[in-house]
Structure formats: structure tokens, C-alpha cells
N, C-alpha and C positions, 0 to 999 in steps of 0.2 A: 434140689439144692441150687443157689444161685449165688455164686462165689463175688461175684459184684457187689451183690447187696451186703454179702458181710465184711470187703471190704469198704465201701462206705460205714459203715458200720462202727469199724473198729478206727479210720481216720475220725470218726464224730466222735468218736469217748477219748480219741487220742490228744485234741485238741482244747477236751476240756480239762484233761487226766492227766499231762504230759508233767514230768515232773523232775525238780534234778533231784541225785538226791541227798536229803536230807541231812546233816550233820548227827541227830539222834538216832539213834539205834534203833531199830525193827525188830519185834522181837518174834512178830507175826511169822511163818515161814508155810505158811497155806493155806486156803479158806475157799467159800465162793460166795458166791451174791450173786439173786434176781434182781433187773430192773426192767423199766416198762419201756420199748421205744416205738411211740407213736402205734400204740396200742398193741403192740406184740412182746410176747414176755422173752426176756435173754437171760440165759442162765453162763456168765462168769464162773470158775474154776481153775485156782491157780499154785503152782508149789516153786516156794523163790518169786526170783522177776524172770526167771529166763523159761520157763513154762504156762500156757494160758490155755486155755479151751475155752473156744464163744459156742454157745448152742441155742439159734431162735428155733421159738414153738413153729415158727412160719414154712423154715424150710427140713427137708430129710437129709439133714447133716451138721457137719460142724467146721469151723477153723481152729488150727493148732499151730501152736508158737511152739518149739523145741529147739531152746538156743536161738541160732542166729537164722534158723530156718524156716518160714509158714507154710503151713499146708490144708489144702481144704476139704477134706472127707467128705463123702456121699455114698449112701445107701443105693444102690441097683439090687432087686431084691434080696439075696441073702450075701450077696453081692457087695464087699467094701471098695470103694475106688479112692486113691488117694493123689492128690493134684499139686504139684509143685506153684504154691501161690507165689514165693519170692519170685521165679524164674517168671510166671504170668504177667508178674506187673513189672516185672523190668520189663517185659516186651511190649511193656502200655509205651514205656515212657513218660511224659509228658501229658501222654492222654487221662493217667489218672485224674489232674487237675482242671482237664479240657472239659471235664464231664459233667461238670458242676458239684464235685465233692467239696468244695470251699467255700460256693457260694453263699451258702446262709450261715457262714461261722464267723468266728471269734478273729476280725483282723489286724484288731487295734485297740487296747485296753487303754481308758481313757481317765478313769478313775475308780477305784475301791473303797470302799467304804464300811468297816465294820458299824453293825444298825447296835451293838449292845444286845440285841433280843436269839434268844436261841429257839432251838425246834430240834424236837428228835424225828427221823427219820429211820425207818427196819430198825426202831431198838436202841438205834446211836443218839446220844445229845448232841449240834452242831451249833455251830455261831455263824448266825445270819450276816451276809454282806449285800449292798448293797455297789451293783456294777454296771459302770457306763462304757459303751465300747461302738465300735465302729465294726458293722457287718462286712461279709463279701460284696455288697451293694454300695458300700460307702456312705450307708444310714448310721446314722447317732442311735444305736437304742440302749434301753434301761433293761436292766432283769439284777432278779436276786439270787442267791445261791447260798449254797449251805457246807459249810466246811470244817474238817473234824480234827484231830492230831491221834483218833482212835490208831492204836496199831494196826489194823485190818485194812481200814481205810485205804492208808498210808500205803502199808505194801500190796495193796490191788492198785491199789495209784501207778505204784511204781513199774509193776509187769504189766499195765496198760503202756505205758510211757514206750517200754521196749518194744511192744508192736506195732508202736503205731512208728516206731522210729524206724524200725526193721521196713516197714512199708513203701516209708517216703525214703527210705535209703535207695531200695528198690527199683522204685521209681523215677529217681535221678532229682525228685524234687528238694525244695528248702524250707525251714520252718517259717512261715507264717511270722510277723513281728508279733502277733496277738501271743503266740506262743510264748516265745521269750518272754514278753511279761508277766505274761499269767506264771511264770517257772520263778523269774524275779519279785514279785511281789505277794504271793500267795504260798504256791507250792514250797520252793528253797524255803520258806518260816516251818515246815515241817508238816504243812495241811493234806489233807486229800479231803476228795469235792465226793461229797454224799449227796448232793442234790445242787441241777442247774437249772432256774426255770420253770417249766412242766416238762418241759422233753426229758430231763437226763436224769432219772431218781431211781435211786434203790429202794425195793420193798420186801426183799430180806437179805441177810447177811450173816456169812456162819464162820467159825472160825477152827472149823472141823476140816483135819487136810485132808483132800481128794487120795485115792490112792493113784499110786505112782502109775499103774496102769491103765488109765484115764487119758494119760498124755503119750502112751506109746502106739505108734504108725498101724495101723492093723493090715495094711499092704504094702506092697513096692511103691513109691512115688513114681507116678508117671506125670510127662508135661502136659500142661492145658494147653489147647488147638488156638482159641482164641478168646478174648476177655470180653472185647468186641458185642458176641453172642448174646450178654447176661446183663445186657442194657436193661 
């Protein structure tokens, strides 16, 4: 289990997924979806916005959102251990962002551009845009991305949104001006992003809710020693 990586993890979908929300109604209230990150498969599972479960194939665990709380599960053989994420990364501080979790993301939306041409993606029709933005590096780059008004979408959007805000709440950091935009000119029209790029895609998506047991603690939380470690 390596609690670092799935917070990187969950700040990189938060930044593309962060969302306010919506004026139209959701009528979605559970689901999940696989997508691929940099060749390892994550399985999402969510009920509301205020519950989430991430589970990559890579590690023997998972994180769990419960309200206003994170936590990161791990197997020790028959062995559940449960780790107080929020309390971890406030004890980054600042170091969450020192680490280079920002570096190659979304810091400055430059322009959007709907192309007219759609693409289904896991099953969904999307409408392709076309995005100019400025990295963590202060590079000009292009990519396109794919964006839905599917109810499922939308409310995985949204219980993304919550974690990734619970995170950087956490961690004493501020959003990103790339965020803001991305919430002003995409997400607030009511979208969630089914595909960004090659990095960020879904390859299924179900609209089957997880049982409620899925999101409850299987131990006492105890605090993580140090974040440090899981470089």
C-alpha cells in the first residue's frame, strides 16, 4: 500500500474533475468507473459526493473518503489497518505541493474551444474540446479532452471534487488558478470530463450503486508515522 501515490493520485483527477456545482440536478446517487493511470487500472466507487473509494490494481489497498474524513486502508495479511489520511497531510503541510504534485498539471487555462466533433468513451457520447493551457513548468501546451453532461459523469465529478478539496483543505494549500477556470468555464455549464488527453480516461463506467458497505472503516483509524516514507 503506498498512501502517497494515491494521494497524488486523487490531487491529479482533482484538478481535472474539480467541479462547482451545477445548477441542474443529479439524479445519479451511485456508480463507479475504471480508468487507466499511466498504465495501472483504478477502480472509482462512489454513493452521493460525500463518499468515494479509489482502489489501484498496483497497490494492496485502498483510500476512502467518509464525509469530511480520508483514510487509507491496507491489507497486512488477514490484517485490515486503517490510517488517518486527513491528519497525514496536514502534517505534510506544504510539503504536499513541495513534492512535485503540481508540477505537470493544469495551471492556467488559456483557452477552450468546443471542436463540434464527439467520441464515446466506456459507452458515453462526449463532446470533444479542444485546450490551451499553461503547465506547472510555465509551458503553453495543447491537449484535448472529452466532456459529457451524462448524470454519472457529473456526480463522479462532483465526489472527485470533494476529495480532492478535503485534501488540499488538509494540507493548508490553495486552488491552483487553472482550477478556477476549469470550474468557471467548463464544469459550472454542468460537464464532467470523461476523458483528458491519454492520461486521464475512463474505460468503464456503471451506474450500479456500490453497497453502503464498501465505504465503512473495517478498523479503528490509527495515525500515519510519517508521509515522508512513501516517496
Amino acid at each position: 500500500m503506498q498512501p502517497y501515490k494515491l494521494v497524488t493520485l486523487v490531487l491529479t483527477l482533482g484538478l481535472l474533475a474539480v467541479s462547482l456545482a451545477p445548477a441542474q440536478a443529479i439524479t445519479a446517487k451511485g456508480g463507479s468507473a475504471v480508468m487507466m493511470d499511466d498504465g495501472e487500472q483504478v477502480k472509482l466507487e462512489y454513493l452521493g459526493t460525500d463518499r468515494l473509494r479509489i482502489t489501484s490494481d498496483a497497490d494492496e489497498g485502498y483510500m476512502l473518503m467518509r464525509g469530511d474524513k480520508l483514510y487509507a486502508v491496507a491489507q497486512q495479511g488477514r490484517q485490515a489497518m486503517v490510517f488517518d489520511l486527513t491528519a497525514a497531510v496536514a502534517s505534510m503541510g506544504g510539503m504536499v505541493e513541495s513534492q512535485g504534485v503540481w508540477d505537470e498539471e493544469i495551471q492556467d487555462i488559456l483557452e477552450l474551444t468546443n471542436t463540434g466533433q464527439s467520441e464515446e468513451v466506456a459507452g458515453i457520447r462526449g463532446e470533444i474540446f479542444t485546450m490551451t493551457y499553461v503547465d506547472g513548468h510555465g509551458q503553453k501546451q495543447t491537449s484535448n479532452m472529452v466532456l459529457s453532461k451524462d448524470d454519472s459523469i457529473v456526480a463522479l465529478t462532483r465526489a472527485m471534487n470533494a476529495m480532492t478539496k478535503l485534501m488540499i483543505t488538509a494540507s493548508g494549500g490553495q486552488l491552483p488558478p487553472g482550477v478556477i477556470k476549469m470550474e468557471e468555464r467548463i464544469l459550472s455549464q454542468g460537464y464532467g470530463v470523461l476523458r483528458q488527453g491519454d492520461d486521464f480516461v475512463f474505460t468503464e463506467i456503471s451506474t450500479t450503486e456500490p453497497p453502503a458497505s464498501s465505504f465503512e472503516l473495517p478498523a479503528k483509524p490509527m495515525q500515519l508515522p510519517s508521509m515522508g516514507q512513501f516517496n
